[in-house]
Structures are given as structure tokens and as C-alpha cells.
N, C-alpha and C positions, 0 to 999 in steps of 0.2 A: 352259540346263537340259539336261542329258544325257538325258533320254525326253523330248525335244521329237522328235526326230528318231530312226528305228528304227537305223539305222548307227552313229550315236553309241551310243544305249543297249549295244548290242549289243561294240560295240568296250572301253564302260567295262566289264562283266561278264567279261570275256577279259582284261583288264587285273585285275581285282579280282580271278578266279581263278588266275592265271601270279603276280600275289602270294602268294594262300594258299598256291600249289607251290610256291613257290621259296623262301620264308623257313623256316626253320627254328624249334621252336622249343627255347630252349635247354635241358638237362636231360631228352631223354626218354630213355629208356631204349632201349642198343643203338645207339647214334647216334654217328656217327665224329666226331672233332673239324673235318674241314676238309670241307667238301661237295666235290662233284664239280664241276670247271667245266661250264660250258654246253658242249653242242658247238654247230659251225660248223650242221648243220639248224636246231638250235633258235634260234640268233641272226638268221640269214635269214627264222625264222617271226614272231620279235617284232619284225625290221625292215619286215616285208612288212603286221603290222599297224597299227603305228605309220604308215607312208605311206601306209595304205588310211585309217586315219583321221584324217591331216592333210587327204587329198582330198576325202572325204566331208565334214567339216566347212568346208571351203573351199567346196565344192560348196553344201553346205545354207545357209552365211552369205551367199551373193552369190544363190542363188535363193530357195527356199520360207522363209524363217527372217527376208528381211527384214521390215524392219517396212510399208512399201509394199504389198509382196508378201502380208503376212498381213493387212493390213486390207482388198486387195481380194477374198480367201478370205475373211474374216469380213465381208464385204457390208458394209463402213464405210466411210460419205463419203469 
């Protein structure tokens, strides 16, 4: 579940909005036919969150996320 964990939440909402930027939608008025490519800053900033959270998620699945792990947090045999 993506709001299991604050880093994930946080990374799908960054993801949800860098979609809303970046799609187009078609017909609105004053709108060029071809967008602008990305530049080389902006693609280093969707690379830099993408590997922030592949680690974060890597991180949170081998500690606080196992199952082990969350049943000795929730005080279960």
C-alpha cells in the first residue's frame, strides 16, 4: 500500500503530479502542436526520484514493512 510508508506516499504524489505537468491536454486553446522536450536538469530530477524510491522501498520491504517485523510493532505472538 503506498501510505503504508511516508517515503512512498510522498514519492507517488511527485509521480501523480510530474504526470499532471507533463501531459498535455489535447485541444486547449493557444497550445503548440509538439511540447518541448524535457531538459537534461529535469530528467536528472525524475532519475534522482525514481532511485530515491526504489531505495526507500527496498529499505522499508526488508525492515519496518515486513510481516515479522509489523507483528512484533503490533505486540503479536
Amino acid at each position: 500500500m503506498p501510505t503504508q510508508n511516508v517515503a512512498v506516499a510522498v514519492t507517488l504524489w511527485t509521480f501523480a503530479f510530474w504526470y499532471w505537468l507533463l501531459v498535455r491536454t489535447p485541444g486547449q486553446a493557444g497550445d503548440d502542436p509538439a511540447p518541448a522536450p524535457l531538459g537534461l536538469r529535469t530528467w536528472v530530477a525524475i532519475w534522482v526520484v525514481v532511485a530515491m524510491s526504489a531505495g526507500g522501498t527496498a529499505y522499508a520491504a526488508r525492515d519496518g514493512l515486513r510481516v515479522p517485523q509489523r507483528a512484533v510493532t503490533a505486540a503479536w505472538p
